[in-house]
C-alpha positions as CSV (number, residue, x, y, z in Angstrom):
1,X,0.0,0.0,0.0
2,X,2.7,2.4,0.6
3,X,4.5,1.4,-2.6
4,X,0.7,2.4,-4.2
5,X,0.9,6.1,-2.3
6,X,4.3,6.6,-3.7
7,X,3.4,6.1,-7.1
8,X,0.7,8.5,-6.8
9,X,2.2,11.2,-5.4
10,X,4.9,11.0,-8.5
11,X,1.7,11.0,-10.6
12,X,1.9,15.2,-11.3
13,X,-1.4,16.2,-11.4
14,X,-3.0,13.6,-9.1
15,X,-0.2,14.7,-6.8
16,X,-1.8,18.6,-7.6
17,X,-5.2,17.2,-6.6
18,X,-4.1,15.7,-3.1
19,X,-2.6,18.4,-2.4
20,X,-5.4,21.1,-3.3
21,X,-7.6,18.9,-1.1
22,X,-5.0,19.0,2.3
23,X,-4.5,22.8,2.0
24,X,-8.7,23.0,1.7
25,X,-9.0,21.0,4.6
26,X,-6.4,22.6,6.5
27,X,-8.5,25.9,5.5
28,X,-11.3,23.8,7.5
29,X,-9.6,23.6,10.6
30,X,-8.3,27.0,10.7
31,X,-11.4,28.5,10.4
32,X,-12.8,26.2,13.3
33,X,-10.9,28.2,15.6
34,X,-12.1,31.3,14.7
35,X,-14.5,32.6,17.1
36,X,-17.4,35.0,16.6
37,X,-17.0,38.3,17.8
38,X,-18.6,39.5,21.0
39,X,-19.0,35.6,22.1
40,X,-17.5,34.2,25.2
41,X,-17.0,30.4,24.1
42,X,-16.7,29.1,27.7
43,X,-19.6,29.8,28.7
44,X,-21.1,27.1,26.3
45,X,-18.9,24.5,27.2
46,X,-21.4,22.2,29.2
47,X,-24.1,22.7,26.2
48,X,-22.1,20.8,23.6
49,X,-20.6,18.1,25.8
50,X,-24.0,16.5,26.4
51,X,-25.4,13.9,24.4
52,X,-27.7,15.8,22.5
53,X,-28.4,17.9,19.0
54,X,-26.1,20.2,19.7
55,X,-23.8,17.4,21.2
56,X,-23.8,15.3,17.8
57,X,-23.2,18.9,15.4
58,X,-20.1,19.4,18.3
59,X,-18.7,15.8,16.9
60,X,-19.5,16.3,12.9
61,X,-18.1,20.2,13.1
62,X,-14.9,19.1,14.9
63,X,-15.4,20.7,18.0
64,X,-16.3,24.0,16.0
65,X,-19.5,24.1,17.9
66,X,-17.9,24.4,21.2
67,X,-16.0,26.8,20.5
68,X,-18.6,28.8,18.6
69,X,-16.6,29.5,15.5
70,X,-17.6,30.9,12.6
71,X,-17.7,27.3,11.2
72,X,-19.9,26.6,14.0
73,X,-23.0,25.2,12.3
74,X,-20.7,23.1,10.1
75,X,-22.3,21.8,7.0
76,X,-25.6,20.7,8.2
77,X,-27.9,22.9,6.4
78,X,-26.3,21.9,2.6
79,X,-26.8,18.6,3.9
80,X,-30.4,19.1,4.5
81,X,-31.2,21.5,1.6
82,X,-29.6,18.2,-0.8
83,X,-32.1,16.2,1.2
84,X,-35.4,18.1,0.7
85,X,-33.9,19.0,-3.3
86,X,-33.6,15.2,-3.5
87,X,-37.3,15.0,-2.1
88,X,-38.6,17.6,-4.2
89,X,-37.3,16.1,-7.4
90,X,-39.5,13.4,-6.9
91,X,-42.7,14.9,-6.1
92,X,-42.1,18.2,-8.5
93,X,-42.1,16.9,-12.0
94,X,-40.6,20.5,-13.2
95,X,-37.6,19.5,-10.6
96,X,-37.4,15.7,-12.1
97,X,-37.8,17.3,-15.7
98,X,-34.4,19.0,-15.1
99,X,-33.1,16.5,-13.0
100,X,-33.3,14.6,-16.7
101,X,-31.8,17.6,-18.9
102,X,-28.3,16.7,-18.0
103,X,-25.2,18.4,-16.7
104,X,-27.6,21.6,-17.3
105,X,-30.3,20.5,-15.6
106,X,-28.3,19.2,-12.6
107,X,-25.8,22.9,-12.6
108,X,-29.7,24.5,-12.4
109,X,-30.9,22.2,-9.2
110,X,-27.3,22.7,-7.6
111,X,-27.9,26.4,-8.0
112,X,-31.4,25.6,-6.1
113,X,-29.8,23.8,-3.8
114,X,-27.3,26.6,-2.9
115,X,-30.0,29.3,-2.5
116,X,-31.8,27.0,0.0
117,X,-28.3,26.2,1.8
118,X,-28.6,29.9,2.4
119,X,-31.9,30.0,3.6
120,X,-31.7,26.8,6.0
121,X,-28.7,28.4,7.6
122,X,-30.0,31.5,7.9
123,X,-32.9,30.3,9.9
124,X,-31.0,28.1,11.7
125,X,-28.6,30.2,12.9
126,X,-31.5,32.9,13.4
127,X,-32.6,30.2,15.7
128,X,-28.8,29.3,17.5
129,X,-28.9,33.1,18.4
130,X,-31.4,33.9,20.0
131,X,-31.6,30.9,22.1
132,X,-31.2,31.4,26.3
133,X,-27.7,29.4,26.2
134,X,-26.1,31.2,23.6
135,X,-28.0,35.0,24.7
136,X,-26.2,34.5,27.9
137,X,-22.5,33.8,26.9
138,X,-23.0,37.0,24.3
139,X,-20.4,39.5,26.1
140,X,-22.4,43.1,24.9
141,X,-26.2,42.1,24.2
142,X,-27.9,44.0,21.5
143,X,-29.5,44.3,18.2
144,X,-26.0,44.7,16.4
145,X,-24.6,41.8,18.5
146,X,-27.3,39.5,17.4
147,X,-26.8,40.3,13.5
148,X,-22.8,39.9,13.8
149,X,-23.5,36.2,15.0
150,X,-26.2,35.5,12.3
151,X,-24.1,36.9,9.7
152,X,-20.8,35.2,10.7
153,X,-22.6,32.1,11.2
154,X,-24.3,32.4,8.1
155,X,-21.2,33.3,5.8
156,X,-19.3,30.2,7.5
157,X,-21.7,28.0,6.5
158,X,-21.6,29.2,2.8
159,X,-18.2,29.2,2.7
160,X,-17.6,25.9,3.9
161,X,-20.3,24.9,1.0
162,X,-17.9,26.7,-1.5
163,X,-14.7,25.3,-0.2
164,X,-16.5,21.2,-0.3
165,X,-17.8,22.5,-4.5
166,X,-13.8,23.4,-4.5
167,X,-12.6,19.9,-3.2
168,X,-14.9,18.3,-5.8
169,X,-14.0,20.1,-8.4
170,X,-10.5,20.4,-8.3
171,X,-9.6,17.8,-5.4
172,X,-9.8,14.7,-4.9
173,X,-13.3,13.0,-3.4
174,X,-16.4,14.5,-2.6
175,X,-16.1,17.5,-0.5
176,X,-18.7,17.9,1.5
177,X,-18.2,14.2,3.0
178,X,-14.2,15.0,3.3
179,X,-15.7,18.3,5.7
180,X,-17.7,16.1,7.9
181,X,-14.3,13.2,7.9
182,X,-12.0,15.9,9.2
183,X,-14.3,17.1,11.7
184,X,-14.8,13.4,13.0
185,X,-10.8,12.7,12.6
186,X,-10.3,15.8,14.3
187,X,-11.7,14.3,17.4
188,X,-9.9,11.4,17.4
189,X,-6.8,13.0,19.7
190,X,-9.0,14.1,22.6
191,X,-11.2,11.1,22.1
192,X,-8.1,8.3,22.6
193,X,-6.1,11.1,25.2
194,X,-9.4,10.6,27.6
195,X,-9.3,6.3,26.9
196,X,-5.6,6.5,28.5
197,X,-6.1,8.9,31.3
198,X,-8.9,6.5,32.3
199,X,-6.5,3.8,32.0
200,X,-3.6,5.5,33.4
201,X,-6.1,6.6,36.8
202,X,-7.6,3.0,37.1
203,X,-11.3,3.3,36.1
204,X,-10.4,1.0,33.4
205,X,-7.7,-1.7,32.6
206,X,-5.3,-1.9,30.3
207,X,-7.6,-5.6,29.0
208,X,-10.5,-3.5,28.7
209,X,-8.7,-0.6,27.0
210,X,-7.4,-3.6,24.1
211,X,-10.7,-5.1,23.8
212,X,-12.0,-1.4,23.2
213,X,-9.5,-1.5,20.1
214,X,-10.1,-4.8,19.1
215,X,-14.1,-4.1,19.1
216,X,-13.5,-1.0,16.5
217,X,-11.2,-2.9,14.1
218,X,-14.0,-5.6,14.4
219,X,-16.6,-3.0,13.3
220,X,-14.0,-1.3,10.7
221,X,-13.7,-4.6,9.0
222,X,-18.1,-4.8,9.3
223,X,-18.6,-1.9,7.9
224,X,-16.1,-2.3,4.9
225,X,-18.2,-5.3,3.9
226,X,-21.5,-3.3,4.2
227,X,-20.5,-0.7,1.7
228,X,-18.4,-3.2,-0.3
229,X,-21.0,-6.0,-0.5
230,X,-23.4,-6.2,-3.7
231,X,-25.4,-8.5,-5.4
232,X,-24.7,-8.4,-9.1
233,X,-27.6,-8.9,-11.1
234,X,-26.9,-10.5,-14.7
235,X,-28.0,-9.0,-17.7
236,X,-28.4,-9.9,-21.4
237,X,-28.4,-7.5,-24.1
238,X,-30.0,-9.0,-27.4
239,X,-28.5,-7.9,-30.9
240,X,-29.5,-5.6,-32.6
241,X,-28.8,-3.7,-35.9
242,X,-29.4,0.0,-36.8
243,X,-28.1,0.8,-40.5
244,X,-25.0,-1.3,-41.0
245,X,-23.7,-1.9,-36.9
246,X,-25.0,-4.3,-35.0
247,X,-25.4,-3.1,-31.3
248,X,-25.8,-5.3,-28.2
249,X,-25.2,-9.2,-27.6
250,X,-22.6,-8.7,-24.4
251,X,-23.0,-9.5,-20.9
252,X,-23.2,-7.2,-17.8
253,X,-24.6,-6.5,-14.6
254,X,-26.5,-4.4,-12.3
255,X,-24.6,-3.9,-8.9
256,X,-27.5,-3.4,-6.4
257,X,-25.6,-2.8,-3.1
258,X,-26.5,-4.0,-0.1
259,X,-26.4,-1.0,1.7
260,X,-27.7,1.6,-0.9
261,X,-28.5,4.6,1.7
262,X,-25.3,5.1,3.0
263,X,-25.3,6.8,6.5
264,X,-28.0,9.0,5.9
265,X,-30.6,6.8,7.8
266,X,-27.7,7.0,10.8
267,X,-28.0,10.9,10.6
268,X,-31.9,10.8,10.2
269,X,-31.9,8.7,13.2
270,X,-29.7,10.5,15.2
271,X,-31.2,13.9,14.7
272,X,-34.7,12.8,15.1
273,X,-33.9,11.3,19.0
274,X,-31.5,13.7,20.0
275,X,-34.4,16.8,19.4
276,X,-36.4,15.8,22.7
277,X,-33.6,15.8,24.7
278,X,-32.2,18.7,23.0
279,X,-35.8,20.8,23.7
280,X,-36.2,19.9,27.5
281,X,-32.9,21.6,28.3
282,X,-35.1,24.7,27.1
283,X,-38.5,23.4,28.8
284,X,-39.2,23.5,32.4
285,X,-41.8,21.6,32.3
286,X,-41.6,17.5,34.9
287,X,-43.0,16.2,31.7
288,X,-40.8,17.5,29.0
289,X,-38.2,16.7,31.4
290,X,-38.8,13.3,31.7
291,X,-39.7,12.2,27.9
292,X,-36.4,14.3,27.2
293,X,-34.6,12.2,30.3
294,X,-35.7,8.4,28.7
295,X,-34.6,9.5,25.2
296,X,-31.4,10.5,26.6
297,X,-28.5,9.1,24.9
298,X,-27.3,5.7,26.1
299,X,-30.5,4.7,27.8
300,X,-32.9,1.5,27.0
301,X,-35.6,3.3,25.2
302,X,-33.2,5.7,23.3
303,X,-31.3,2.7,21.9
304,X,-34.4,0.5,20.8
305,X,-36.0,3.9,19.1
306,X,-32.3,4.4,17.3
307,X,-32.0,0.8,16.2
308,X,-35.8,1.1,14.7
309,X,-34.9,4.2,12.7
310,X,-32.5,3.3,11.0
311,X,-34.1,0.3,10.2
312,X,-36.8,2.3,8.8
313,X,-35.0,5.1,7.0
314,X,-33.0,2.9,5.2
315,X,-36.2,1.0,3.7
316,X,-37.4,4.8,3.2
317,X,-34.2,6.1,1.2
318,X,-33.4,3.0,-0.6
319,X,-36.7,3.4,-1.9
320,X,-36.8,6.9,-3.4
321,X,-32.9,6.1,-4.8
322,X,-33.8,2.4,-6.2
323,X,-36.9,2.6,-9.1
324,X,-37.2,-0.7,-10.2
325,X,-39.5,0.4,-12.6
326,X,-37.5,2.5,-13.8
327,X,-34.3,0.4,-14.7
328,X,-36.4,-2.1,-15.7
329,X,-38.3,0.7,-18.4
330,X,-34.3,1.9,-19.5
331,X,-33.0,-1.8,-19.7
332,X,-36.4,-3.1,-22.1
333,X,-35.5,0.5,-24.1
334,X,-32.1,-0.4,-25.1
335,X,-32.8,-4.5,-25.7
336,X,-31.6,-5.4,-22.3
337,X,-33.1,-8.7,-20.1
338,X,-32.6,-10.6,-17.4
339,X,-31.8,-14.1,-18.2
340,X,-35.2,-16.3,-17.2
341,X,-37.5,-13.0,-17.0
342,X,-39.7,-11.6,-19.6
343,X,-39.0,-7.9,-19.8
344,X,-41.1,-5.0,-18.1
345,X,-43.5,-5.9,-15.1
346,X,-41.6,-9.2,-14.4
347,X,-38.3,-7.5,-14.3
348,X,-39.5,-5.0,-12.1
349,X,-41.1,-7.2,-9.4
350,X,-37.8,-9.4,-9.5
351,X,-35.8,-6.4,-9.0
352,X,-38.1,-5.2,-6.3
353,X,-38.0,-8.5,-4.3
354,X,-34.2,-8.5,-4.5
355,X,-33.8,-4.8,-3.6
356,X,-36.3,-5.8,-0.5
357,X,-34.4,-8.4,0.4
358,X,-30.6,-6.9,0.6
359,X,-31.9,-4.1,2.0
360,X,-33.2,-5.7,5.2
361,X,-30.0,-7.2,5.6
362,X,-28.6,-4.1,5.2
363,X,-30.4,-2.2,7.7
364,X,-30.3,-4.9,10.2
365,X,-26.5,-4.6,9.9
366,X,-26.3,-0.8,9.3
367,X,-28.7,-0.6,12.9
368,X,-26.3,-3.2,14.8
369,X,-23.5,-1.3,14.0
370,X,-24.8,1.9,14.9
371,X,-26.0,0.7,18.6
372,X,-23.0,-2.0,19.3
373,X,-20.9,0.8,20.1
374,X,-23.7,2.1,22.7
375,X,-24.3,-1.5,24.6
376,X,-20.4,-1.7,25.0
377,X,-19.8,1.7,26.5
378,X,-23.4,1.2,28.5
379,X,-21.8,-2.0,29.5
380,X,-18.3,-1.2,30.6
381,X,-18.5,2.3,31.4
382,X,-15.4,3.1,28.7
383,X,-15.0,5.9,26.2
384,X,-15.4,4.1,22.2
385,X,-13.8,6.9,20.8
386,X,-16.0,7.0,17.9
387,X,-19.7,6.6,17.4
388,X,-21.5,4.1,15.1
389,X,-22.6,6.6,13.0
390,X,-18.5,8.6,12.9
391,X,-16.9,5.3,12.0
392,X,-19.7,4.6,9.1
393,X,-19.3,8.0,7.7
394,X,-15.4,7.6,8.0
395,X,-15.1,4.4,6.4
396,X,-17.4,5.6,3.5
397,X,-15.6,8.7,2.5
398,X,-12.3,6.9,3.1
399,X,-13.5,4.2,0.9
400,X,-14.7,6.9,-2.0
401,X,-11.7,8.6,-1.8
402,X,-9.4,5.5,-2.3
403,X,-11.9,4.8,-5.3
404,X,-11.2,7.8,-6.9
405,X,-7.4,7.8,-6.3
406,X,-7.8,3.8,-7.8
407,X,-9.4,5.4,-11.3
408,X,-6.7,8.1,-11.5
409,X,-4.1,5.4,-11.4
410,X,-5.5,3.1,-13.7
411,X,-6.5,5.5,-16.4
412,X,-2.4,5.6,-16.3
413,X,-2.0,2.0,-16.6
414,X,-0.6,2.3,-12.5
415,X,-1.6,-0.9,-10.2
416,X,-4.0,0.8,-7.8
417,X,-4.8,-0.3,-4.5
418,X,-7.2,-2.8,-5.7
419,X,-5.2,-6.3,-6.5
């Protein structure tokens, strides 16, 4: 593997790339420890070490959060304004019309998709401001206060939009998911410096402390053979001849993944049960306070809920990203079958019943993954390091990434990390 990096960093442009893509992330972390102005960070420490909303933002932005930076709301509201465009371009049919006009039509919803990155964080950080936690660590309080913090807020999350576009297109990997890796990595330090001191003062032994280790490999090597593993799906394509060619008569596949929604279901999930707890820190209300208490991170209730939604929003998103209609319409258009099945409805309902099939072994394995992590450190009392849902989205961009790097080489006729 070292031999592979070595060759690609002699590879000139590829070597450009990687670069490019370092000095963008080391823009990243920079600009997390830039505070706003006329904030006084420590007085927010004890909101964003809880396990709640704001806790889970703290992890994804790197510990921008906590510090109140002006990278403080991360890259959460591009994430959810490509969320709802996605959802949009399904129920709007002038939104899937473009979505089918090509690289015009998609520059035209990425321009919507900015505007409404914009808007989200504006609102949101509209919200962050005026909140009782953040009011009372704001040094001078007053209307101009209030619109520096919105603004700066605002303008960091656009920029750290801009800067993932920039990674994308002249980087290496998708940019946006390299943002949220560096803020998780970033973590990583503090996260194994707290696993020794608890070592090093006796709440833990040194047993425990391997086992700890030994438990994240094992889930590295799990989640590596979620994103990797696929069920190829033959396909026939008949001949055909238009004018003097003949088209068709080869072999191929459709690769349907077993886990086709990624980690969004994780971050659905996530978000969706941290919100209670998040709200009764606002609420003084003995009921509030005790829904918010049992969805609290780490307990019984909490975990079933979290193993259930993902289990659900991965049905839900591999749905709206898997048509089997559709690929079953594209393949009959261009001569294309599936050896055994008549082409059309037949197709279709086979593809469906596969789909429905990997997908439940997918969610099962993409929920135990998530909440493993949880019963061991319920269990023992230990620091993981990383969540389920950080070491999924780390092993998915690192795994894009190396993909990426792997075409660059072998569009050079370089072995790649692939043997």
């Amino acid at each position: 593997m070292l031999e592979t990096l070595r060759t690609a960093w002699k590879i000139k442009d590829l070597r450009q790339k990687i670069l490019f893509t370092l000095s963008m992330l080391f823009v990243f972390r920079l600009g997390s420890f830039i505070p706003i102005p006329g904030v006084d960070p420590s007085r927010l420490q004890e909101l964003f070490q809880g396990d709640n909303l704001f806790g889970l933002m703290n992890v994804i932005t790197g510990d921008a959060l906590s510090r109140f930076s002006i990278f403080a709301m991360g890259i959460f509201p591009y994430i959810n304004a490509s969320i709802i465009m996605n959802l949009l371009t399904i129920v709007i049919p002038k939104l899937e019309q473009l979505a089918k006009e090509g690289e015009e039509g998609r520059k035209k919803i990425a321009q919507f998709t900015r505007y409404g990155t914009v808007l989200l964080a504006l609102i949101q950080a509209t919200g962050m401001t005026f909140t009782p936690f953040i009011q009372q660590a704001v040094i001078n309080r007053g209307g101009f206060a209030n619109f520096t913090i919105i603004i700066s807020l605002t303008a960091g999350t656009a920029f750290l939009m801009w800067l993932g576009e920039m990674i994308t297109d002249r980087g290496i990997g998708n940019g946006i998911s390299l943002i949220i890796f560096a803020g998780i990595i970033a973590g990583f330090p503090s996260a194994a410096a707290v696993l020794i001191e608890t070592v090093r003062v006796g709440e833990a032994s040194i047993i425990l402390a391997v086992v700890v280790v030994l438990i994240l490999v094992g889930l590295l090597v799990g989640i590596v053979g979620l994103e990797e593993g696929q069920r190829r799906i033959p396909v026939q394509y008949a001949k055909r001849i238009v004018g003097r060619r003949m088209y068709g008569g080869q072999s191929t596949h459709i690769p349907l993944k077993v886990n086709q929604a990624g980690v969004i279901p994780v971050i659905f999930a996530s978000a969706i049960l941290t919100l209670p707890a998040t709200l009764a820190q606002f609420i003084d209300q003995p009921i509030v306070n005790r829904i918010g208490d049992a969805l609290t991170f780490g307990r019984p209730l909490n975990t079933v809920l979290y193993f259930m939604l993902i289990f659900f929003f991965t049905f839900f998103y591999t749905a709206i990203q898997f048509d089997p209609m559709k690929v079953s319409g594209d393949m009959k258009k261009y001569g294309g079958f599936i050896p055994g099945l008549r082409p059309g409805r037949p197709t279709a309902e086979y593809l469906a019943r596969v789909s429905s099939r990997l997908t439940f072994a997918g969610a099962l394995a993409l929920a135990s993954i998530a909440v493993m992590p949880i019963l061991f450190q319920n269990a023992t009392r230990v620091n993981m390091m990383f969540s389920g849902t950080g070491l999924i989205i780390i092993v998915g961009v690192a795994l894009e990434t190396m993909k990426q790097i792997e075409t660059h080489m072998l569009m050079r006729n370089y072995q790649g990390f692939m043997k």
